[in-house]
Every structure is written in structure tokens, then in C-alpha cells.
Backbone bond lengths (Angstrom), bond angles and torsions (degrees), N, CA, C in turn:
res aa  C-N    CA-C-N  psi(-1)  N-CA   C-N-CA  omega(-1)  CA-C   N-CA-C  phi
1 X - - - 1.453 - - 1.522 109.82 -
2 X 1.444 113.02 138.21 1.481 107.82 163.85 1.151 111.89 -124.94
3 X 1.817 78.17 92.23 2.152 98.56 151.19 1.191 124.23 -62.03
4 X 1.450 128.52 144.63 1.539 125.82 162.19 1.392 98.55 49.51
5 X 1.235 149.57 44.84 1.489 148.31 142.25 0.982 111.17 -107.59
6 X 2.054 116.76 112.63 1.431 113.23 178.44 1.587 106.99 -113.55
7 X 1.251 104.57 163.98 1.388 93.67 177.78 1.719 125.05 111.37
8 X 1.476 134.32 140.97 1.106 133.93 178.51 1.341 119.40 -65.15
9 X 1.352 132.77 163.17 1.646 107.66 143.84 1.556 97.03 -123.19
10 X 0.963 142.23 13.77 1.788 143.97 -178.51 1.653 88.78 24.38
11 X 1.347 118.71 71.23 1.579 101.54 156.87 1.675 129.00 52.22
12 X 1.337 111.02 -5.51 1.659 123.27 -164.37 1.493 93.76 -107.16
13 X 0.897 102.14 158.86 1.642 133.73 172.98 1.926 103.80 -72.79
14 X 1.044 122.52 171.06 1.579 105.65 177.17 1.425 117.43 -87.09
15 X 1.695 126.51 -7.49 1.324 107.29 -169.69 1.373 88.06 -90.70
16 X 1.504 133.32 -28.53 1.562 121.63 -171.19 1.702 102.99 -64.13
17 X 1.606 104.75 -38.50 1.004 103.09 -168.01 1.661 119.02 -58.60
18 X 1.639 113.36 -32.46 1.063 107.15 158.99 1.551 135.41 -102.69
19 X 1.522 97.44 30.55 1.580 101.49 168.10 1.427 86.78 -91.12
20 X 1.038 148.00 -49.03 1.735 159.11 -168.25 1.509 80.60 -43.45
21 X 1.194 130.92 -87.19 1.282 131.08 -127.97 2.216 88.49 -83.26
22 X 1.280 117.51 -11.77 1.212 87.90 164.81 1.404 109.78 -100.29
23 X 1.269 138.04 -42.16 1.341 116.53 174.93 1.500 115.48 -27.82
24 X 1.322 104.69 -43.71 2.096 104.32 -164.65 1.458 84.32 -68.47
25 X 1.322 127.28 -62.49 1.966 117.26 175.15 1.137 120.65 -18.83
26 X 1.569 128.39 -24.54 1.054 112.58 -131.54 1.476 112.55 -124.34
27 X 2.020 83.16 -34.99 1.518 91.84 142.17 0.981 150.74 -88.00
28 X 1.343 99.91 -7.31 1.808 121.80 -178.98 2.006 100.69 -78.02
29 X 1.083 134.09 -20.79 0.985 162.52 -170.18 1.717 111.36 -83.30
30 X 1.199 100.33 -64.70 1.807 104.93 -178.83 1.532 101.12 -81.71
31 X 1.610 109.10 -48.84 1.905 108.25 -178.53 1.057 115.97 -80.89
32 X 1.149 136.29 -27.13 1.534 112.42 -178.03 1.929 88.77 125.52
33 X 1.420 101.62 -60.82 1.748 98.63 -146.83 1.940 80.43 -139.19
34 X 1.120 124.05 163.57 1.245 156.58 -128.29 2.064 98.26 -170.80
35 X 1.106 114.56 102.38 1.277 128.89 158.21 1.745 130.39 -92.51
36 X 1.210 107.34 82.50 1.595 111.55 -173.15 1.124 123.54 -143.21
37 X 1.426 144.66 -157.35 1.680 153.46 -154.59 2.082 79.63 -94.87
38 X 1.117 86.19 150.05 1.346 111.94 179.73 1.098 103.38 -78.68
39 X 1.208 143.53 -40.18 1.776 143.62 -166.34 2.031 79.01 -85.33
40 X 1.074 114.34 -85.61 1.655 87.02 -172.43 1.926 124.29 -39.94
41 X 1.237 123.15 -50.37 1.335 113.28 -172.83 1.862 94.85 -62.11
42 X 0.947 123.90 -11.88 1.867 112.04 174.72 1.832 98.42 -74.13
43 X 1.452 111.59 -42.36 1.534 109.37 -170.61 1.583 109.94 -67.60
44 X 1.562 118.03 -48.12 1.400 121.48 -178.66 1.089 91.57 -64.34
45 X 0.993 154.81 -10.92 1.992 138.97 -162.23 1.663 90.17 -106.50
46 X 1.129 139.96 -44.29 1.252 116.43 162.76 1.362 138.45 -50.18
47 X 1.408 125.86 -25.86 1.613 147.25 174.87 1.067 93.88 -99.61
48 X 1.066 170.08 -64.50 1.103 156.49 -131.35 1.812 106.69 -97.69
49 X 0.962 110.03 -26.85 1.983 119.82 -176.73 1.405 80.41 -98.02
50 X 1.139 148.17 -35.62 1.974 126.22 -177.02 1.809 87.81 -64.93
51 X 1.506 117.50 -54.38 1.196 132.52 -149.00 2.083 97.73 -45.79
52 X 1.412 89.25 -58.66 1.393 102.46 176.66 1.645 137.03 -37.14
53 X 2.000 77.01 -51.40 1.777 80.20 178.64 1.389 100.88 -71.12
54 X 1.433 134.31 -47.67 1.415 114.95 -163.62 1.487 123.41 -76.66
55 X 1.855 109.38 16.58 1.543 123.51 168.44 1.140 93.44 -93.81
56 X 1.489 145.30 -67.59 1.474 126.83 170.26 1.444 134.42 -11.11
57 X 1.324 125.03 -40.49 1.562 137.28 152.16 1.375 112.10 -43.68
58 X 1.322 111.39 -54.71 1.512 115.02 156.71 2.158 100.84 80.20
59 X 1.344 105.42 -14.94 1.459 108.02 -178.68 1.683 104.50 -68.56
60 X 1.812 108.32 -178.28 1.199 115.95 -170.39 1.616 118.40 -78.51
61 X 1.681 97.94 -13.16 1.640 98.88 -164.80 1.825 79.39 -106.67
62 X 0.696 166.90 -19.13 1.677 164.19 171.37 2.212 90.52 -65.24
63 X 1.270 111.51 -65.83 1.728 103.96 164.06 1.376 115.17 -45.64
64 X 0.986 139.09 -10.00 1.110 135.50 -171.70 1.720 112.17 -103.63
65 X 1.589 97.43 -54.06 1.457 83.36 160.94 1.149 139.95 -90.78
66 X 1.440 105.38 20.42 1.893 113.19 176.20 1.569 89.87 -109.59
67 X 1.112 140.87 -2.85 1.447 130.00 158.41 1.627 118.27 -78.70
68 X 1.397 104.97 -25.36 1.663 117.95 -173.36 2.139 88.79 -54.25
69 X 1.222 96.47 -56.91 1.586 108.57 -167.75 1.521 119.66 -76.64
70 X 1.933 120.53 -38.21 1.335 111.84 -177.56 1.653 93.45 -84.78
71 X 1.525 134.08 -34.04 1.592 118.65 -149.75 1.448 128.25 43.36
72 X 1.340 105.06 37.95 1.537 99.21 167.67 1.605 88.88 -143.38
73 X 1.400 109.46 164.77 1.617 112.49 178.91 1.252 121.75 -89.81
74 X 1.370 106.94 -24.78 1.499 146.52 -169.75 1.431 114.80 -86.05
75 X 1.248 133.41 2.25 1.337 150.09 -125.08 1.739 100.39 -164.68
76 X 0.949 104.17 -62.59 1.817 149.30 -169.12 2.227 75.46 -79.36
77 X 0.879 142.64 -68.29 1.487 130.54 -149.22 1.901 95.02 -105.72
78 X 1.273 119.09 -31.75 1.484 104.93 171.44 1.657 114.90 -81.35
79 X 1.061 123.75 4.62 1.472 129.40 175.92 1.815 102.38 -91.25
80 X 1.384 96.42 -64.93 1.680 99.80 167.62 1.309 152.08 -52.58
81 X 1.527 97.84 -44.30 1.609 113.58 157.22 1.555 121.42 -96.62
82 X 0.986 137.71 0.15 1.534 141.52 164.26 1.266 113.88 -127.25
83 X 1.303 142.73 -46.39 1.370 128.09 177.31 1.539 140.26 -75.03
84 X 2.034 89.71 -28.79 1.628 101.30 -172.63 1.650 94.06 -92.41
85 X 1.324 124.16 3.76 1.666 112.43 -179.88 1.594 103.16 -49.73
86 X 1.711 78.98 -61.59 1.984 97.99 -161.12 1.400 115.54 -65.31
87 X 0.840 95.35 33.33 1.998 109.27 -172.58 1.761 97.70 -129.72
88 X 0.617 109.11 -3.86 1.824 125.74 -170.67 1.961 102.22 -32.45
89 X 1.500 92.39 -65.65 1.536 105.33 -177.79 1.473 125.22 -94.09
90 X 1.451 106.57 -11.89 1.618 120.56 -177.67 1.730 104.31 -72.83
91 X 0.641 121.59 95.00 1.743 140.43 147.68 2.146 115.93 -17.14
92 X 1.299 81.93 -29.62 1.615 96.66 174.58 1.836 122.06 145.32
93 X 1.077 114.50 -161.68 1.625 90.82 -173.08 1.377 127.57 71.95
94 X 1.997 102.60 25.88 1.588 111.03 -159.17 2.212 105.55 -79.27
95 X 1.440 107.06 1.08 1.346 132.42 -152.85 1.467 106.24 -126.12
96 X 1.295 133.47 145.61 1.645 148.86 170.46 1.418 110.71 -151.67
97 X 1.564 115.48 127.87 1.192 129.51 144.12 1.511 140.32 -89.67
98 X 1.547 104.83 120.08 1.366 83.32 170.39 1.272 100.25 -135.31
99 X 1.353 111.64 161.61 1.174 138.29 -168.72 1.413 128.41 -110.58
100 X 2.091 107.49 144.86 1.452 124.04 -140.07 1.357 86.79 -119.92
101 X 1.279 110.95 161.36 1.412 112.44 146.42 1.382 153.28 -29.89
102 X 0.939 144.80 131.81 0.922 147.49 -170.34 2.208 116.98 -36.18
103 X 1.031 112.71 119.69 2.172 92.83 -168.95 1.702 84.27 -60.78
104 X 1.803 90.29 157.53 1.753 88.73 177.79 1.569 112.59 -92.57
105 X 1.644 121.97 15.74 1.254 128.65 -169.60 1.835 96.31 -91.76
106 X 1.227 117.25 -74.96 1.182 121.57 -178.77 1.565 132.86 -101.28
107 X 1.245 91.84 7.50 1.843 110.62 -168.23 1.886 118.65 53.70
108 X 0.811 104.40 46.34 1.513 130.34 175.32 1.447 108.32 -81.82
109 X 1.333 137.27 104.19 0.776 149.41 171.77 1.267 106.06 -51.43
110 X 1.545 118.73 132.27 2.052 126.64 -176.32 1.495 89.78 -125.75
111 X 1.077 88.21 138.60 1.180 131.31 -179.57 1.925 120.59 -113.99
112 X 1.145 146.73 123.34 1.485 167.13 168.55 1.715 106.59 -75.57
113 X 0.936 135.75 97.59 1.534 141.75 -178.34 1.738 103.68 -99.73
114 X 1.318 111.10 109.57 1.619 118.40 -178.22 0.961 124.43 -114.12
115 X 1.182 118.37 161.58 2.054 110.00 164.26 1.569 100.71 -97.00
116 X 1.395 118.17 153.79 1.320 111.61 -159.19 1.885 97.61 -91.13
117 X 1.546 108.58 -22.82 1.369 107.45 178.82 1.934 99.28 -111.02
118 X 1.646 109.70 149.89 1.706 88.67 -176.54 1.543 97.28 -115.73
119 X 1.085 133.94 173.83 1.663 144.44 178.80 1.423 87.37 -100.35
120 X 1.331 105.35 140.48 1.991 122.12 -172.63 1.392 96.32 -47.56
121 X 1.367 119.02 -58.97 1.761 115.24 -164.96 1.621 108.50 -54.45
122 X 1.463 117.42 -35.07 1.561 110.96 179.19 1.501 106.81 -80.30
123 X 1.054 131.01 -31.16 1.260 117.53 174.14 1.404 123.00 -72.43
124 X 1.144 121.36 -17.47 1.466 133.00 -171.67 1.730 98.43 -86.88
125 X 1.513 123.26 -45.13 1.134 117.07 141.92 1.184 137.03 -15.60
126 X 1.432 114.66 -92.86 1.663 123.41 -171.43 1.574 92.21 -64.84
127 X 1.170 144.41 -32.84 1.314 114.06 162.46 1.312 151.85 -60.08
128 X 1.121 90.21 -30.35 2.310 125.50 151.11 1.753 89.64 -52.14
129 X 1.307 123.82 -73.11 1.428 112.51 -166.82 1.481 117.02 -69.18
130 X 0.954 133.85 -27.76 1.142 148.27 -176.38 1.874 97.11 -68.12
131 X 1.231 126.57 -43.69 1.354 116.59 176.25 1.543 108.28 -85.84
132 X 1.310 96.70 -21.12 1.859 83.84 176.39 1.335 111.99 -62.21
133 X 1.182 133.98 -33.30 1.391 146.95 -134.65 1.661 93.00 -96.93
134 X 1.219 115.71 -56.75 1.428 139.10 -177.02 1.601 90.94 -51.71
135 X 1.719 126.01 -73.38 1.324 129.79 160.01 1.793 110.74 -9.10
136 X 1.414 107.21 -98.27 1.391 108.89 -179.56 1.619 123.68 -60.56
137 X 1.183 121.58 9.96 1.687 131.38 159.23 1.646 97.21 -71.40
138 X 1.361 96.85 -62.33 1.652 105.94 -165.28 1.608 113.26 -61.86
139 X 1.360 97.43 -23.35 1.425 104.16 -174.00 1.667 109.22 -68.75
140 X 1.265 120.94 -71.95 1.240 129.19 112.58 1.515 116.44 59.20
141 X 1.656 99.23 -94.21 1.109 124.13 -168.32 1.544 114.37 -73.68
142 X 1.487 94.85 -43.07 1.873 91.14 168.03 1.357 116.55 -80.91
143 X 1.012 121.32 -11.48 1.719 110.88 162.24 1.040 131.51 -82.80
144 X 1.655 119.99 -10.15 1.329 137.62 152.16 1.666 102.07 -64.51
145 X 1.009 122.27 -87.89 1.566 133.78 158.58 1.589 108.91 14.83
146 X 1.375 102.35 -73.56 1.327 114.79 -167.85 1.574 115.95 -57.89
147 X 1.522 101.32 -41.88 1.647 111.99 -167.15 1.465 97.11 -86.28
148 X 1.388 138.87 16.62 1.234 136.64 136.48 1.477 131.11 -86.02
């Protein structure tokens, strides 16, 4: 039985296990949103919403212990000064998943990991990607097109 055991182990040892959970930090951090297996975006959404509230404090010893965990400075100051603003009045719930299809390799359910509010520069982003994508769909489609 597992009593009082929370938590994944994805098969990894614990330092992979927490290189895993900072890479997903890390992009969830610079992009905005994190695209992955649903059983991981449930694990990063737990560290990452503690991560948050204790950027809201916004003091030097709260930087200190969100550096213990991201190790970058850059990471450590765009979480604090741009991400934990817009969290100001939110109580928690700074994160949303939603969910993709199944991957067609192993049927692994994917999962989209978001912030529920975005800072202008990330949104101006995923909207840049969001037309690229649309771009090379269309592109795509007439080159299928053609070779018929």
C-alpha cells in the first residue's frame, strides 16, 4: 500500500527526476506554457504554484529560496519581477491544464501547462507562434495538394 506517499517517480532516479522537473521550470518560465504528458504537467504544476506564491513575497530571502530550486538568475528575476506581479490578488490557481490528444507514438496523453494570466511579452509570443504554425499547416496543405 502507498500510505502518505505523494508524488511521481517517472521511472528516474531522483536527480533526473529533478532535472525533469527543472527543465519543464524552465520552460514554463521563459514561454509562458510547457507542452507535455499529462502525469508530468500535474507534477510541474505542483512546484511551480508553491514556486509562485513564494515570488509574490517578492523579498530577498523568498529570491533566495526560489534560486535554491530554479539555479539560474535569469529565471530567479523573470518569475519575480514579471510573472509573480499578475498573481498579486489570485489566492492560487496561478497554472491550467488542458488537454491534447493522445501522442501517436505511445498514446500518452499531452497535456498544455499555462499561466492562467500572461505578461504582454509572452503573449505576444505564443501569438507569433500560433501564426507560424497556421503558416506551415497551410504550407503543408498545398504541397500535399499539388502532388495530387
Amino acid at each position: 500500500m502507498r500510505h502518505r506517499i505523494a508524488g511521481r517517480k517517472f521511472s528516474r532516479s531522483t536527480k533526473q527526476r529533478k532535472a525533469l522537473f527543472f527543465s519543464g521550470l524552465q520552460v514554463l518560465i521563459e514561454n509562458g506554457f510547457l507542452k507535455t504528458t499529462l502525469e508530468r504537467a500535474k507534477s510541474i504544476r505542483r512546484i511551480a504554484e508553491k514556486l509562485i506564491t513564494k515570488a509574490r513575497q517578492g523579498d530577498v530571502a523568498s529570491r533566495r529560496k526560489i534560486h535554491l530550486i530554479l539555479r539560474k538568475r535569469s529565471l530567479v528575476n523573470k518569475l519575480v519581477d514579471e510573472i509573480a506581479p499578475l498573481f498579486r490578488e489570485r489566492k492560487g490557481g496561478y497554472l491550467r491544464i488542458i488537454r491534447f490528444p493522445p501522442r501517436q507514438g505511445d498514446k500518452a496523453v499531452m497535456a498544455r501547462l499555462e499561466f492562467v494570466e500572461y505578461p504582454q511579452k509572452m503573449n505576444e509570443v505564443d501569438i507569433k507562434d500560433k501564426k507560424e504554425t497556421k503558416k506551415i499547416k497551410n504550407e503543408n496543405k498545398d504541397k500535399s495538394n499539388k502532388k495530387k
